[in-house]
C-alpha positions in Angstrom: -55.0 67.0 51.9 -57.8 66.8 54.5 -56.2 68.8 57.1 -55.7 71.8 54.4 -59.6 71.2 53.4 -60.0 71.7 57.2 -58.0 74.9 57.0 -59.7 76.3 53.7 -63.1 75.7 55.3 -62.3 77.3 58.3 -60.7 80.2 56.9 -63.7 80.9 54.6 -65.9 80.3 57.5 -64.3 83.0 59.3 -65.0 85.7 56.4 -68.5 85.0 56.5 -70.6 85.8 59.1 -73.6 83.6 58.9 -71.7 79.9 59.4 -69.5 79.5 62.3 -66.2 77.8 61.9 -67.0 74.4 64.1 -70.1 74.1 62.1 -67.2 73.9 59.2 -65.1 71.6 61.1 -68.0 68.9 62.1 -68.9 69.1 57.9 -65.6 68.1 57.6 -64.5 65.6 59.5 -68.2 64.0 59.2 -66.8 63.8 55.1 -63.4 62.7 56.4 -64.9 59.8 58.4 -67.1 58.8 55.3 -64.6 58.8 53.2 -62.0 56.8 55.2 -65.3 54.3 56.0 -65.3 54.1 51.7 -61.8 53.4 52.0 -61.5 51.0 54.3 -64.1 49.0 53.1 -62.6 48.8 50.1 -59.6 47.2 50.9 -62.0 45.0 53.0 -63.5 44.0 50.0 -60.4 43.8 47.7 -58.6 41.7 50.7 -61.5 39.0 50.6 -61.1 38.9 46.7 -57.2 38.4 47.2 -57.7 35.5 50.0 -60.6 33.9 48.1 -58.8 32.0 45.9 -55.9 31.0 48.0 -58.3 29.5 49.9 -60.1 27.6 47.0 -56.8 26.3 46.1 -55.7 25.2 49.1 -58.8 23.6 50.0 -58.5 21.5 46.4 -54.8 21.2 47.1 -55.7 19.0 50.7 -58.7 17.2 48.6 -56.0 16.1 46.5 -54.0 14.9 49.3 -56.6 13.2 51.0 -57.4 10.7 47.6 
């Protein structure tokens, strides 16, 4: 999908005269990297939310253990 967002800018880049097709590529990936930042942190986030409470339980579970 990001690769034929590439290809769509470039191509309308190339019928116009005043913005030059890297200047379309840079915008592009520069949105590409943000969004894949977005995304990654995301799963960052959701990742801590997911271990959280293993760890919470298994912490309790060895408090038990210890009594």
């Amino acid at each position: 999908m990001f690769y034929m967002l590439c290809a769509f800018g470039i191509a309308d880049a190339r019928s116009r005269s005043d913005v030059s097709s890297q200047d379309v590529i840079v915008t592009f990936y520069r949105a590409g990297f943000a969004i894949s930042a977005q995304v990654l942190q995301l799963k960052v986030r959701a990742n801590q939310e997911i271990r959280k409470p293993i760890i919470e339980h298994s912490a309790r579970t060895m408090a038990l253990h210890r009594r």
